[in-house]
C-alpha positions as CSV (number, residue, x, y, z in Angstrom):
1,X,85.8,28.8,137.9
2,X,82.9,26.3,138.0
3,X,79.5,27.5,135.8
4,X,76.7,25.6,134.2
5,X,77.8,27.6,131.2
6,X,79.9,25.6,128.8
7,X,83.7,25.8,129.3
8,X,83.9,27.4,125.8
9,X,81.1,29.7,126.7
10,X,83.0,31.1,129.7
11,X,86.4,31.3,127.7
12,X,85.0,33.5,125.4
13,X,83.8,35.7,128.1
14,X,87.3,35.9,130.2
15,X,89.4,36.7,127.3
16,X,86.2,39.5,125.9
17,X,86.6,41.2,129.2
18,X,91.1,40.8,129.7
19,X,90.5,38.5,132.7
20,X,91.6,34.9,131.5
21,X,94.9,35.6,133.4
22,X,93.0,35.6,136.3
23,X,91.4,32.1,135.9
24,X,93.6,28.8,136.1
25,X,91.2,26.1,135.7
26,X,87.2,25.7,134.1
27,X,85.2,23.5,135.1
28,X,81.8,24.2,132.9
29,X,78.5,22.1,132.1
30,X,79.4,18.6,131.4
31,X,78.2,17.7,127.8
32,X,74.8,15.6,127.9
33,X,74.6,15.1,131.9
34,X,72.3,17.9,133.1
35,X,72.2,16.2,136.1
36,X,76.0,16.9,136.9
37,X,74.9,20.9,136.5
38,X,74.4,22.9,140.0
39,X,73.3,22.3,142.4
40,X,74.7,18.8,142.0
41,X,77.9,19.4,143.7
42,X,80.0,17.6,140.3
43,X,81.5,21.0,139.3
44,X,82.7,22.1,142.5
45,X,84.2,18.4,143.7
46,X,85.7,18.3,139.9
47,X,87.5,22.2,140.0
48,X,89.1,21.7,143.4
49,X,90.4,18.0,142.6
50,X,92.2,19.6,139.4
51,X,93.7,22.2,141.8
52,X,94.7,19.6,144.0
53,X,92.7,21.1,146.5
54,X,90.3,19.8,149.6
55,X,86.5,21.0,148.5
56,X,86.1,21.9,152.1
57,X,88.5,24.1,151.9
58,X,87.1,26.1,148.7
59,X,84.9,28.9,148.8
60,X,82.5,29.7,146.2
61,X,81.0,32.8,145.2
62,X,77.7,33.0,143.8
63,X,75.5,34.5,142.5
64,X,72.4,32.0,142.2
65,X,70.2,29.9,144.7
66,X,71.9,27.1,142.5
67,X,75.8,27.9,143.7
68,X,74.3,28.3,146.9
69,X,72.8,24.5,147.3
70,X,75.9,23.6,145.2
71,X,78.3,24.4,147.8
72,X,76.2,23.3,151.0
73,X,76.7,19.6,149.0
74,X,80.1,20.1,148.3
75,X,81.2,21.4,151.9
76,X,82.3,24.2,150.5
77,X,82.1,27.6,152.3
78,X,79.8,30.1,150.5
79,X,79.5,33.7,149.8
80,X,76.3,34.7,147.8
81,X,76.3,37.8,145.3
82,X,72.9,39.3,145.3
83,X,73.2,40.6,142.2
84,X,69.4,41.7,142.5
85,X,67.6,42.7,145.6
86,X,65.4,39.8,145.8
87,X,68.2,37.7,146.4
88,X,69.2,38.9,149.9
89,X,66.4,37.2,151.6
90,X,66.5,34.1,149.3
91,X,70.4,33.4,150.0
92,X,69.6,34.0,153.6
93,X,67.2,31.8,153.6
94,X,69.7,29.3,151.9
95,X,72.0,29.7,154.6
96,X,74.5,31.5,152.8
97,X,77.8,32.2,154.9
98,X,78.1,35.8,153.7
99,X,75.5,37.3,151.6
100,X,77.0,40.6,149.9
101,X,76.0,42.8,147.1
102,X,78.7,44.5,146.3
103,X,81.4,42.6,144.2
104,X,83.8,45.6,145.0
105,X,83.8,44.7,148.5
106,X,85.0,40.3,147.6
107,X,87.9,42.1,145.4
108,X,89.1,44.3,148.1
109,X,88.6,41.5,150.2
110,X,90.9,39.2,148.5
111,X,93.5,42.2,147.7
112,X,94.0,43.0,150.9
113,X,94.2,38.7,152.4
């Protein structure tokens, strides 16, 4: 999981909501370097080299114009969460690979791959 919240703040969240077995490896905001937040691709680049994993080969899902850009740096495939109406158009416009609204539909997705 890769957030421009700190790794502590999205602990705290997993294990609030029963979902930190679901989540091997944080990658959060890196203390005092803004500029390593998204849409600098840093987080991205840093979660899939601890996974031992290409970046091209990763797939982000987000939920900001932010993730969005993020990704497109990293060579990552993308899937934007329009969490809000307004974002449809705006992740569009971004060139998102797959623009959903529905985080139902990415779960069943990923059950069923």
């Amino acid at each position: 999981m890769v957030s421009n919240n700190s790794t502590e703040c999205v602990r705290v969240f997993l294990e609030l909501h029963g979902l930190e077995e679901y989540v091997t490896k944080i990658v959060g905001r890196p203390s005092e370097q803004p500029h390593l937040m998204k849409p600098n691709p840093f987080p991205l680049i840093t979660a899939a080299e601890q996974m031992h994993i290409d970046v091209t080969s990763c797939t982000l899902i987000g939920d900001s114009l932010t993730d969005i850009q993020a990704a497109h740096a990293a060579g990552a495939t993308v899937i934007g969460y329009a969490n809000k109406p307004h974002k449809v158009d705006q992740f569009a416009e971004a060139q998102a690979g797959v623009i959903t609204e529905d985080m139902q539909a990415i779960a069943d997705a990923l059950t069923t791959a």
